[in-house]
SEVEX-979563 format. One record per residue: y, z, x of N, C-alpha, C in turn. Coordinates in steps of 0.001 Angstrom, whole numbers, plus 500000, padded with zeros to 6 digits. Atoms other than C-alpha are relative to their C-alpha. Layout:
BEGIN
YZXYZXYZX/...
% end
This chain:
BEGIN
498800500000500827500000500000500000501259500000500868/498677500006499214502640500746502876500227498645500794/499979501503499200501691497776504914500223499043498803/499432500811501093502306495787501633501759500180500065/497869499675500172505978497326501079500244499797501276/499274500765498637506405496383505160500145498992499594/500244501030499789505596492941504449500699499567499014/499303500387501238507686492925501016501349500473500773/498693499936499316510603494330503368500274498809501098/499995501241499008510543491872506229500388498776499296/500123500456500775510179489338503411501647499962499597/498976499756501441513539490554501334501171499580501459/499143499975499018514973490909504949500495498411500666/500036501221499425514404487678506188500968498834499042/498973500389500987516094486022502504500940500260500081/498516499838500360518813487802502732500843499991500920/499323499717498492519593487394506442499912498319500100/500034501496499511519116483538505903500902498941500109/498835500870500035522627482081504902500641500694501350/499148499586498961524415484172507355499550499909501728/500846500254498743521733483996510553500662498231500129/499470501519499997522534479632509778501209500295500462/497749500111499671526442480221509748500215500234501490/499948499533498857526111482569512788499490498778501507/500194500862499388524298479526514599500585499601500523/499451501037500275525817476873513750501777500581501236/499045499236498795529234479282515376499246499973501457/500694500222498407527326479772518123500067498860500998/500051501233498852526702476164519215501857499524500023/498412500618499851530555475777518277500827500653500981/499417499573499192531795478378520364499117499827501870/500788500448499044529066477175523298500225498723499989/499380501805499925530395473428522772501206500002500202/498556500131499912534098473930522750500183500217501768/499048499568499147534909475231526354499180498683501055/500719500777498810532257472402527874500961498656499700/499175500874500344534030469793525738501492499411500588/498779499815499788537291471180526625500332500976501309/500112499445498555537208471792530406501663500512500232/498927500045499574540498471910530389500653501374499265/499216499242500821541211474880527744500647501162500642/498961498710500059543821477740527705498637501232500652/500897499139499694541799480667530049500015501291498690/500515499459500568542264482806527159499318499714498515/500955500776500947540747480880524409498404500011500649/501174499795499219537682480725527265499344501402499701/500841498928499842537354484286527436499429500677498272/500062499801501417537698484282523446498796499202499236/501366500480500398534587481986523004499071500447501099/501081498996498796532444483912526109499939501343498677/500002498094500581533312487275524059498877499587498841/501068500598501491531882485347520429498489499995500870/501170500401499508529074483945522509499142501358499615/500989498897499463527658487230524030499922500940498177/499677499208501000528942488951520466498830499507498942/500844500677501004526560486642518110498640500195500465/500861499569499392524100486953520913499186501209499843/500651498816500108523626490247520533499414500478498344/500635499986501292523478489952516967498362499979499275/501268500519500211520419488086517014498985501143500287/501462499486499522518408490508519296500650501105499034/500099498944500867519663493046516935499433499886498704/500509500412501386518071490944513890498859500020500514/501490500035499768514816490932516042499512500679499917/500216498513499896514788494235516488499554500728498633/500121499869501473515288494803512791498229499386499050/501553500579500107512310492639512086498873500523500432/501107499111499328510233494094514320499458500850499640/499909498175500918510914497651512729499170499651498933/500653500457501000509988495828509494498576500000499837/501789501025500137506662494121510384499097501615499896/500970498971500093503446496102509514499408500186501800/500743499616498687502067495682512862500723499279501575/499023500685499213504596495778515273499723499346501438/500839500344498967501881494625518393500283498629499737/500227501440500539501199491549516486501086498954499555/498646500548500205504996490722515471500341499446501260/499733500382499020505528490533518797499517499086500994/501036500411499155502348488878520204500440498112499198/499321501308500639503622486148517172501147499305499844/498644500593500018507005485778517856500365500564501407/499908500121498565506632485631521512501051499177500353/498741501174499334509069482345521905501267500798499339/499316499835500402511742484128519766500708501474501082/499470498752498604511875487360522303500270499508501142/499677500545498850511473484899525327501779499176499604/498453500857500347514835482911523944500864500658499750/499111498873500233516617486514523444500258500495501567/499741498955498943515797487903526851500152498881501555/499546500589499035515749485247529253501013499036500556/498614499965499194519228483786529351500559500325500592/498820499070499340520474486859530950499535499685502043/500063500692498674519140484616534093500684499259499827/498753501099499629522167482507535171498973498732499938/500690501324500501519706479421535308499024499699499008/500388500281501254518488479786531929500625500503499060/499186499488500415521491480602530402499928498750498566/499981500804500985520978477193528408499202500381498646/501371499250500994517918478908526441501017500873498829/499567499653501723520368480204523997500380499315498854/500105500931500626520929477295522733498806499747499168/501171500539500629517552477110521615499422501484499058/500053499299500888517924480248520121500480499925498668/499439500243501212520310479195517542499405498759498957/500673500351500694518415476380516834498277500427499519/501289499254500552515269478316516106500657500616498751/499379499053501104517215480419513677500495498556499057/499975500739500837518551477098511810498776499715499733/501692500917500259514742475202512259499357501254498963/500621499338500744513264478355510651500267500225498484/499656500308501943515377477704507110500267499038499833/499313501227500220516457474384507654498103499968499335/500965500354500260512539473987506920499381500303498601/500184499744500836512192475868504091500942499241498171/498992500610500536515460474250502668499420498770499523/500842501708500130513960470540503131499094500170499543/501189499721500416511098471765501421499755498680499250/499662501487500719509909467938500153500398499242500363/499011501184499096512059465932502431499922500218501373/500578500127498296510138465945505777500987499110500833/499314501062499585511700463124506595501574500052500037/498383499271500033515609464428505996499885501240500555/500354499040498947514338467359508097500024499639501444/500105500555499033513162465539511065501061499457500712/498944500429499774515795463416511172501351500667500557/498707499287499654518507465661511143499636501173501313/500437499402499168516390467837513235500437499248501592/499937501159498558516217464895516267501680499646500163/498279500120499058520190464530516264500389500856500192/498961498571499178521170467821516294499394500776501551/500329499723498539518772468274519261500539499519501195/499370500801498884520018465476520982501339500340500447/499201499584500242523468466967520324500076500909501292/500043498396499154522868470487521858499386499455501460/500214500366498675520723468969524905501343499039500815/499120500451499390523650466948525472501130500854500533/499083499153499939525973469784525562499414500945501082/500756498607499256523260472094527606499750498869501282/500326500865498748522544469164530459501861500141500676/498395500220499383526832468322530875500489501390500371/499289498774499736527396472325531022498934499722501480/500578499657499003524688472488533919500457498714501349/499759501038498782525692469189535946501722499527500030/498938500234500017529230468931535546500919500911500986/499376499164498634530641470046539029499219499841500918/501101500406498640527576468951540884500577499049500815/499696501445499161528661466758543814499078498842499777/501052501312499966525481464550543444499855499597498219/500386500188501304525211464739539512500948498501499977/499889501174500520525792461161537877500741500553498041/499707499691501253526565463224534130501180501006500404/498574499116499287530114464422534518500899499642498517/499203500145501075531097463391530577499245500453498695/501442499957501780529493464116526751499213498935499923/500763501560500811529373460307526111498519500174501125/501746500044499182526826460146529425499321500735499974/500627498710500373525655463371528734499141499623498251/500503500336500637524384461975525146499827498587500286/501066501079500229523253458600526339498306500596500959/500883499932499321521351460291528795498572501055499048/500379498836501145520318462559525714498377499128499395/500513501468500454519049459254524007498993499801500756/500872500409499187517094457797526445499179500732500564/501059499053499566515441460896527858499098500215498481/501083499822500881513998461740524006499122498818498761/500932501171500542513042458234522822499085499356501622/500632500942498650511303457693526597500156498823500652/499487500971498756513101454884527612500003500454501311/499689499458498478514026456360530789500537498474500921/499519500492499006516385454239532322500153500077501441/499642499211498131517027456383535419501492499348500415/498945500366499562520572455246535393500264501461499890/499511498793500208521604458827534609498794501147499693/500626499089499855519785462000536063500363501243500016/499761498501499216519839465630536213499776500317501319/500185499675498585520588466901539581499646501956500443/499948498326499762520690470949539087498537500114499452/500821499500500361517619472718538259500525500604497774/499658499665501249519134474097534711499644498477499469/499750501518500974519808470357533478498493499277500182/501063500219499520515831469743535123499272500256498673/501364499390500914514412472574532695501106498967498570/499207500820500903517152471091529749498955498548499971/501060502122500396515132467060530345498755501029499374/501387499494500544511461469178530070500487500523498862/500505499308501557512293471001526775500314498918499264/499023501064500890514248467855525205498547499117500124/501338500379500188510811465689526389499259500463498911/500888499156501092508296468248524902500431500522498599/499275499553501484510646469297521632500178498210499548/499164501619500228511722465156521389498616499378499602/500936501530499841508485463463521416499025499853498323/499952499957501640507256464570517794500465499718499319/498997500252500943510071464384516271500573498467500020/499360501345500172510995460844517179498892499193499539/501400500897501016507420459729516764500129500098498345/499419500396501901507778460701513097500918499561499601/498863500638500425510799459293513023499492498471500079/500423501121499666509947456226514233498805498923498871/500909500460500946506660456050512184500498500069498467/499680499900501080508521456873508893501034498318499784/499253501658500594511014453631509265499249499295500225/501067501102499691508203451556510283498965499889498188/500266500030501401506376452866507046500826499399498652/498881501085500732509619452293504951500083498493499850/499750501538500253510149448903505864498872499513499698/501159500821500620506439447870505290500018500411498392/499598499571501086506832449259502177500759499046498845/498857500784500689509987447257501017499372498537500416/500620501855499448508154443982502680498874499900498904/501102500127500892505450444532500234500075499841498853/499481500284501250507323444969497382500658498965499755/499164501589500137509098441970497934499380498942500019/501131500572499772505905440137498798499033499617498457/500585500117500862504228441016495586500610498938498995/499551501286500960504209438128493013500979500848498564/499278499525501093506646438723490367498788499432498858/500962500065501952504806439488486749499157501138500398/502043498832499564501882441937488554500883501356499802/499922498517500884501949445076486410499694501193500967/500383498945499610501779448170488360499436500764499118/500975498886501508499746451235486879500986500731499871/499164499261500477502774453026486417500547499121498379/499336500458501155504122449770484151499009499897498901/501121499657501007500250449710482616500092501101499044/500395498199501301500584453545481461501135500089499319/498562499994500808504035453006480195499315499112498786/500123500578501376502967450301477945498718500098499715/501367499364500508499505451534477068500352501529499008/499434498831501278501792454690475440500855499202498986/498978500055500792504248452630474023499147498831498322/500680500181501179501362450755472137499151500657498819/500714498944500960499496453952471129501283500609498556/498842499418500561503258455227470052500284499163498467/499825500943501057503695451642467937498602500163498732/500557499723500804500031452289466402499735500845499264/500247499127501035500381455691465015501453499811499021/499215500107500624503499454559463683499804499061498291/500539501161500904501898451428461673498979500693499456/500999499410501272498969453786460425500907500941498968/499157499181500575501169456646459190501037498945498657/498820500691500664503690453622457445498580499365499034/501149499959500819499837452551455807499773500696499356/500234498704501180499375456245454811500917499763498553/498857499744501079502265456378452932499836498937499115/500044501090500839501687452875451509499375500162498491/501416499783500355498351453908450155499966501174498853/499305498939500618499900457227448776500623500529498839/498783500395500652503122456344447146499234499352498697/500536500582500753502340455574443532501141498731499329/499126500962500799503444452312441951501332499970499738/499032499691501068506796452074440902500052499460498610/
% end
């Protein structure tokens, strides 16, 4: 019975922490995009999106924490939400400082999914640009000041985005730091699903629309069969019933 009411708290906790955990994100990557964008900004506007950063930051591991408390078996919370503690605690290494980035999108992916519930495909999608997005923003923060780096802007910083998670691989534009190294490996291994289904869904689509266009005009689908297979049952109880009454009705 108690491990039930844990699992009905965690539960209530998790709903009601789900619009505001998104918002908090979504801030997140805005105040972690603005000062890379804007190399150039006012130093105290800088220290005014560092402060948010670490401030939202801490939020999170304080919502994990919370959770944790929650769960019935707090061994197993932890043993199952292993990537969500590794993406809390190991930023506070200067060369995986990018990994919070992938905290905020864990916290969207975990309702954006529930949201799209039905629309895989308007999931995915939006999933694969906003990745490409954030890796673009998490590669240009790590190579931008490198003497040897080649990514020293957004735009090349998202073509190189592009081309690293559809596998082209040009090799016109590389990571040179170790940060922007691990940044290509997670964008690979997170990218290569998501574009495959992408990929395979417009490929499906368009065969789809080629087929329908293909088919001979006049050929009845079974949707237009069961439509007019009711609308003749509909016309014959109409014509018996207008018999009843015929049959009925006495003389005038």
């Amino acid at each position: 019975m108690t491990s039930d009411r844990s699992e009905d708290r965690l539960r209530a906790w998790e709903h009601a922490t789900a619009y505001p955990l998104t918002a908090l994100s979504v801030l997140f990557i805005a105040v972690y995009a603005w000062p890379i964008l804007d190399p150039e900004m006012h130093p105290l506007w800088r220290h005014l999106c560092e402060a948010t950063d670490l401030a939202i930051w801490a939020l999170f591991c304080i919502e994990y924490l919370i959770r944790m408390s929650l769960a019935r078996d707090r061994r197993r919370f932890i043993r199952s939400h292993w990537f969500d503690l590794a993406v809390l605690v190991l930023p506070v290494l200067r060369p995986l400082r990018a990994l919070r980035l992938l905290n905020a999108l864990r916290v969207i992916n975990r309702h954006a999914v529930a949201w799209t519930r039905g629309r895989l495909a308007v999931y995915v999608i939006a999933a694969t640009i906003l990745i490409v997005l954030v890796a673009g923003l998490a590669v240009l923060e790590a190579e931008r000041g490198h003497p040897d780096s080649n990514i020293q802007s957004y735009p090349a910083a998202l073509w190189w985005a592009v081309c690293t998670i559809t596998t082209v691989g040009y090799g016109d534009l590389y990571p040179e730091t170790l940060e922007g190294r691990m940044v290509a490996v997670a964008l690979m291994i997170g990218g290569l699903g998501l574009i495959g289904f992408t990929t395979g869904s417009l490929a499906s689509w368009i065969v789809d629309r080629i087929s329908d266009a293909e088919r001979p005009a006049g050929t009845a689908t079974r949707a237009d069969v069961a439509l007019l297979l009711r609308e003749i049952r509909k016309l014959q109880a109409e014509v018996s019933d207008l018999k009843s009454r015929t049959h009925t009705d006495p003389d005038p």
